[in-house]
ROTI-219034 format. One record per residue (C-alpha): x, z, y. Coordinates in steps of 0.25 Angstrom, whole numbers, padded with zeros to 4 digits. Layout:
<nodes>
> X	Z	Y
...
</nodes>
This chain:
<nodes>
> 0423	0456	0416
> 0412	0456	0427
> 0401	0468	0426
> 0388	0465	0435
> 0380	0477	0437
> 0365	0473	0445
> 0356	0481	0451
> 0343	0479	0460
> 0331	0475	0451
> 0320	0480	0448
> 0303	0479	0451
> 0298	0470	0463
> 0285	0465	0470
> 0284	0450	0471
> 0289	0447	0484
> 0301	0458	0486
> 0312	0459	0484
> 0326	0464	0477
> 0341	0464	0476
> 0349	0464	0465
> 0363	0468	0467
> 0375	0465	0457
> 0389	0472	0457
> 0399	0464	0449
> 0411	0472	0443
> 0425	0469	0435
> 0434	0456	0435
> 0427	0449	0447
> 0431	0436	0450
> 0433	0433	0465
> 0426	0421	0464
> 0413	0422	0458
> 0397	0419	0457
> 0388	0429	0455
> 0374	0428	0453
> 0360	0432	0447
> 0352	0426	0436
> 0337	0431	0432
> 0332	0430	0418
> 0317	0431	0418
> 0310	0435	0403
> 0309	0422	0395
> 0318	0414	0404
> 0331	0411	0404
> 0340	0418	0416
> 0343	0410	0429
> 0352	0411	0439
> 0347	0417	0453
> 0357	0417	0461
> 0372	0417	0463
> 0383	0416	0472
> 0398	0415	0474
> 0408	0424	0480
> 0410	0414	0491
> 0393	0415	0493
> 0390	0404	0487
> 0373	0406	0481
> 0363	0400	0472
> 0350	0403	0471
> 0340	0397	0460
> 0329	0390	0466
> 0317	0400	0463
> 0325	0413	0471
> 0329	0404	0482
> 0325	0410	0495
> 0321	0423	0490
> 0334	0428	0483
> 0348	0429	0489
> 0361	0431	0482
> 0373	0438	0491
> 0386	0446	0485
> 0396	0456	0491
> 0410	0449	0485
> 0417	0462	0489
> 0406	0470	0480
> 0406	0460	0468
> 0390	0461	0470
> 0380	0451	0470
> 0364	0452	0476
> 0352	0446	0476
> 0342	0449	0485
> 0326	0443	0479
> 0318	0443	0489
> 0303	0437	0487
> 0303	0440	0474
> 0294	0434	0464
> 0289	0438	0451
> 0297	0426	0444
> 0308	0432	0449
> 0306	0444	0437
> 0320	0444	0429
> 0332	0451	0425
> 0342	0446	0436
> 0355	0446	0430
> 0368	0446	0440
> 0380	0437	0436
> 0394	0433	0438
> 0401	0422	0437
> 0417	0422	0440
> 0432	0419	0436
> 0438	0407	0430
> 0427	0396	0429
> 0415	0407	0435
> 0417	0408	0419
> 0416	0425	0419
> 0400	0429	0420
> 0395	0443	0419
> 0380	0446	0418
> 0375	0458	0424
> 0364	0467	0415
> 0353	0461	0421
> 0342	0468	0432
> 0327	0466	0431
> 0318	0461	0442
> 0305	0461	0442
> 0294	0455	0453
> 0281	0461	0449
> 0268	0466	0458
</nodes>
């Protein structure tokens, strides 16, 4: 098992900005994809962003530009920096892991709450 502890949320004018860090603990794969989702009230939870051990990123459309994913391999920790922030960028973020046989081991961390308000 992979336990995924976050960290970084919190309250934030339109236009700044925040990093959300995510430690990763347990039966870590080597090779692995770690990445965030956001779940907004009454919508269903998107991915973010993710990336590979090798460094490999994705980014959804709507965060492209102004959010950036990196990791530390030897800390088994994943960031994302949200720059620009907007007020449709108000969700739980959620940090994930995907590893082992198939990427077919996922853990979910608890979830940490960001919101852009004036």
């Amino acid at each position: 098992q992979v336990q995924l502890v976050e960290s970084g949320g919190g309250l934030v004018q339109p236009g700044g900005s925040l990093r959300l860090s995510c430690a990763a603990s347990g039966s870590i794969f080597g090779v692995n994809v770690m990445g965030w989702y956001r779940q907004a009230p009454g919508k269903q939870r998107e991915l973010v962003a993710s990336i590979s051990t090798g460094g490999s990123t994705n980014y959804v459309d709507s965060v492209k530009g102004r959010f950036t994913i990196s990791r530390e391999n030897a800390k088994n920790t994943v960031y994302l920096q949200m720059n620009s922030l907007k007020p449709e960028d108000t969700a739980v973020y959620y940090c994930n892991y995907h590893g082992g046989p198939g990427f077919s081991i996922v853990s979910w961390g608890q979830g940490t709450q960001v919101t852009v308000s004036s």
